[in-house]
N, C-alpha and C positions, 0 to 999 in steps of 0.2 A: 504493500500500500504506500509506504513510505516513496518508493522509488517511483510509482507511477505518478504520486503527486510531484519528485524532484521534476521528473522528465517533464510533464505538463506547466511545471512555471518553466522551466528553458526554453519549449518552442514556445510560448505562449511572449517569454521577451525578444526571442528572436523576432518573431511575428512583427511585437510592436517596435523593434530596432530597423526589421526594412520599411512598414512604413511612417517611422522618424525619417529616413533618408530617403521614401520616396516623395513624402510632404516637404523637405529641404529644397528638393529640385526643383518641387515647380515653385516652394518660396522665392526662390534666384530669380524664375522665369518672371513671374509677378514683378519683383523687384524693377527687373529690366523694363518690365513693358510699362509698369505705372511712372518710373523714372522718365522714360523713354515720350510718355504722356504731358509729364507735368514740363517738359524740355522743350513740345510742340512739336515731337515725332515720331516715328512708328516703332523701335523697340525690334526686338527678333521676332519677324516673320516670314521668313524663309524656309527653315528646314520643319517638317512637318506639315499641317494644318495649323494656320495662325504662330507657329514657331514653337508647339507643343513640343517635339524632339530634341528641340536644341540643348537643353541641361546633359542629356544623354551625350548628346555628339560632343559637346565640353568636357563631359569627363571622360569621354574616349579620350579627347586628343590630349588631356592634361596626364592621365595616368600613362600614355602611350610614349609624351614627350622624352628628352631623354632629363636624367637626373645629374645635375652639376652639384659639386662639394665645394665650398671655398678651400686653399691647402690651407689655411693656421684654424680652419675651424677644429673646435669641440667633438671629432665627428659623434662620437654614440650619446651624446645629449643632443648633437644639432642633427641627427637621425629620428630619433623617439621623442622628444617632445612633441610633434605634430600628432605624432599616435596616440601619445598619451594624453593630449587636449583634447583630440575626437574620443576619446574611448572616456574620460571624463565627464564631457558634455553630453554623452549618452545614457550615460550611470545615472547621471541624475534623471533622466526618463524612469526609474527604477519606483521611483516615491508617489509617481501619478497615481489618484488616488479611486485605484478599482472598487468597485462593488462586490468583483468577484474574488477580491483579494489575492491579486496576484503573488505580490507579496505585502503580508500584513504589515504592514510600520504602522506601529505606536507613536514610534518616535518619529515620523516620519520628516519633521517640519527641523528636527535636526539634523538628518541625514539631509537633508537638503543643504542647511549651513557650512556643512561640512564637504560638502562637493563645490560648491560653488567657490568654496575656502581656493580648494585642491586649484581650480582654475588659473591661477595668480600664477601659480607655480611653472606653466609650459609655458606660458609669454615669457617669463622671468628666464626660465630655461634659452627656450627659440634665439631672444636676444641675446643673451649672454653666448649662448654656444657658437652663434654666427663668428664671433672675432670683428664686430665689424662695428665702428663707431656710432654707424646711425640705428642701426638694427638694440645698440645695447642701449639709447637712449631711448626709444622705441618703447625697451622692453620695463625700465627704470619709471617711465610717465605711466605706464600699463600699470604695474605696481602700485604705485602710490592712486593713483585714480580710484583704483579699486577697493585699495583699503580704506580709502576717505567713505566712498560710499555706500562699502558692507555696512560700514557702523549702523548707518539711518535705515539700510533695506531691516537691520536686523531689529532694530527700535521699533518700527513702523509693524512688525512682523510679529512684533512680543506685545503691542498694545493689543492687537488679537485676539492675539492667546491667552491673553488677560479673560478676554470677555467668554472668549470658548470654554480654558481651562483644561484643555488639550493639546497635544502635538501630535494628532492626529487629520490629516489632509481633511478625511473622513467626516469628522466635524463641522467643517463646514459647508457640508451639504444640511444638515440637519438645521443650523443656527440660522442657516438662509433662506428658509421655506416659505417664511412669509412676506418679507424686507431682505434684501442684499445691502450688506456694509457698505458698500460704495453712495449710496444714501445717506445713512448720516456720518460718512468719513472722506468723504468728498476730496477734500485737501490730501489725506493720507492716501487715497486713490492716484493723486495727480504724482504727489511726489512718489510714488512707488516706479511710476510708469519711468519719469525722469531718469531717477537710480538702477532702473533695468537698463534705459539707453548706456548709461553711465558704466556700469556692470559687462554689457555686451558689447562694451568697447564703437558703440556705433554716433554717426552723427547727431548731436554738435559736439559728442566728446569722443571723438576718436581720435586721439593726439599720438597713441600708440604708434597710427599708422597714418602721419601726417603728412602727406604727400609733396604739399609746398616746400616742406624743412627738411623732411627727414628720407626725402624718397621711399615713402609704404612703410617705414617703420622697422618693427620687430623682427617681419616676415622679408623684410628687402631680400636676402640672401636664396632663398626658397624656390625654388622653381619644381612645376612639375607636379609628380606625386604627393612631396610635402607640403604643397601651395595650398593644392586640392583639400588635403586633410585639416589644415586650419581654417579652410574659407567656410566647409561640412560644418565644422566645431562652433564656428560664428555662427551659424544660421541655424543648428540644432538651439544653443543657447536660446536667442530669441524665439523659436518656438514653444522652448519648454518657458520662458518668463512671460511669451503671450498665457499658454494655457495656466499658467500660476496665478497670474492675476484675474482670468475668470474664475478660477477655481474661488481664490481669497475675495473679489468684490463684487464678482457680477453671479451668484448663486449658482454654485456647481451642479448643476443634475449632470452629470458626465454621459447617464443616457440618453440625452435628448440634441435633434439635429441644432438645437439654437445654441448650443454650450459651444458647437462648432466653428458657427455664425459667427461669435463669440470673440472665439479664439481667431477667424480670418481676419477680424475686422482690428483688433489691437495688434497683430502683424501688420494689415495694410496702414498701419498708423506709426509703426515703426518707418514705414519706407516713406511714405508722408513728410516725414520730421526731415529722412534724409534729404528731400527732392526739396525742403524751403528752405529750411535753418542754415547757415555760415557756422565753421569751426567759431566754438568759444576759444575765451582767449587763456591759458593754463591759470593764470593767477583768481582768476574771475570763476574757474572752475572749482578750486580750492575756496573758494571764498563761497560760494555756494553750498558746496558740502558742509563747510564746521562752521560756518558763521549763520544759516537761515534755513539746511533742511536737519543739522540735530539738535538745534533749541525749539524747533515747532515740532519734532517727531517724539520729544523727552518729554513737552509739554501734555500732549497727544498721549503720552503713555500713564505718564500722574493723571492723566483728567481720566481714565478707563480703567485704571486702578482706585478711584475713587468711587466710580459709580459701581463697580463688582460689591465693591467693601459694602455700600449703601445698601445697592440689593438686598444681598446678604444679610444686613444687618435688620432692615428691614422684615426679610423672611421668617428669621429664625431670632 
């Protein structure tokens, strides 16, 4: 019994590993053709019907390309970081939060902390193992970005779980049945979303990979197979932080076509941001993290630790 339940969660995350990667592809495609839109152009539409193919024929030619090494690279850090950022960013797919219990997390809402932790680590790696001056400044603003604002995703996250009193995903399918948070946390909705750009390294904070200054950043060095593997790892991230925040503000029914709806519409809102917003400027970035979103997210968390306490107090 034991074994036929191990086998059934293994295909059952394979399952949902290919389609995380086949949902990635057409993210890219979306990407290009709303980019492509908001620019007053047409976007890939050549290979395929409407340019449906083209993610495929991209990662034919990317994986097919040939693979260059810098000589003074790091090589078996500047080999496996790109694996182990895609193979991170899919682990966190691990904690979505089944009905059928694919795998039960309790803890679920930690294991999440804790992967997203792990993330810092193959940018940090990628740069550093390149040898390459703009790649390890790349990977140094990558760093600090992200620790500035794990802090407020994880404030924002714990005012929550205040009110659940759980670190169960699960949770908050039931707290949301009648009202979804995003109603009276409105603010803590907005800056989550920010902190997710922030998080996933995407525009107006993608200084990582600052094209004006830094020639692409972290990944400069990269061609090829490992290019492929961090661009996958970027765009799984944003998916699994699209489906997070319908999970946490817009009522998780996970069964139902609109949780879907959902999740396409705070992706197509990611690519949005990219197609209007300009690069913030780094110090202004910093400055938003610890000076205006962890004094409203600390505030946010005392104000939802009081109203528990009250409840409560109240109750009993």
């Amino acid at each position: 019994m034991f074994y036929m339940d191990l086998l059934l969660s293994m295909v059952s995350s394979l399952l949902l590993i290919i389609c995380v990667m086949v949902s990635v592809a057409f993210l890219t495609l979306l990407e290009r053709k709303v980019l492509g839109y908001i620019q007053i152009r047409k976007g890939p539409n050549k290979v395929g019907l409407m340019g449906l193919l083209q993610p495929f024929s991209d990662a034919i030619k990317l994986f097919t390309k040939e693979q260059t090494y810098p000589l003074l690279s790091n090589y078996i850090f500047y080999y496996f970081s790109p694996i182990f950022s895609l193979f991170i960013s899919l682990l966190g797919w691990m904690c979505m939060p089944y009905l059928i219990k694919l795998y039960s997390f309790n803890l679920g809402i930690l294991f999440f902390f804790c992967v997203t932790s792990m993330g810092v680590y193959t940018v940090m790696m990628a740069g550093w193992s390149s040898n390459s001056n703009y790649a390890l400044l790349g990977g140094l603003r990558a760093v600090a970005q992200t620790i500035s604002y794990e802090v407020s995703l994880v404030l924002i996250l714990l005012s929550l779980i205040f009110l659940i009193g759980n670190f169960n995903f699960l949770s908050f399918l039931n707290f949301q049945k009648y009202i979804w948070f995003i109603v009276f946390s409105f603010p803590l909705a907005m800056m989550w979303f920010v902190s997710c750009l922030a998080e996933t390294n995407r525009t107006p904070f993608d200084f990582a990979e600052g094209e004006s200054e830094l020639v692409s950043g972290f990944n400069v060095e990269y061609s090829s197979g490992g290019f492929a593997l961090i661009f996958l790892a970027e765009y799984s991230s944003i998916l699994f932080m699209s489906m997070l925040m319908s999970v946490i503000f817009l009522g998780s029914d996970i069964y139902s076509l609109i949780f879907f709806l959902k999740l396409s519409v705070i992706s197509f809102m990611f690519i949005w941001v990219r197609g209007t917003l300009p690069r913030f400027r780094y110090d202004k970035l910093m400055n938003l993290a610890w000076k205006k979103f962890l004094p409203v997210s600390l505030n946010y968390l005392f104000f939802f630790i009081g109203v528990k306490i009250g409840v409560l107090s109240l109750l009993f």
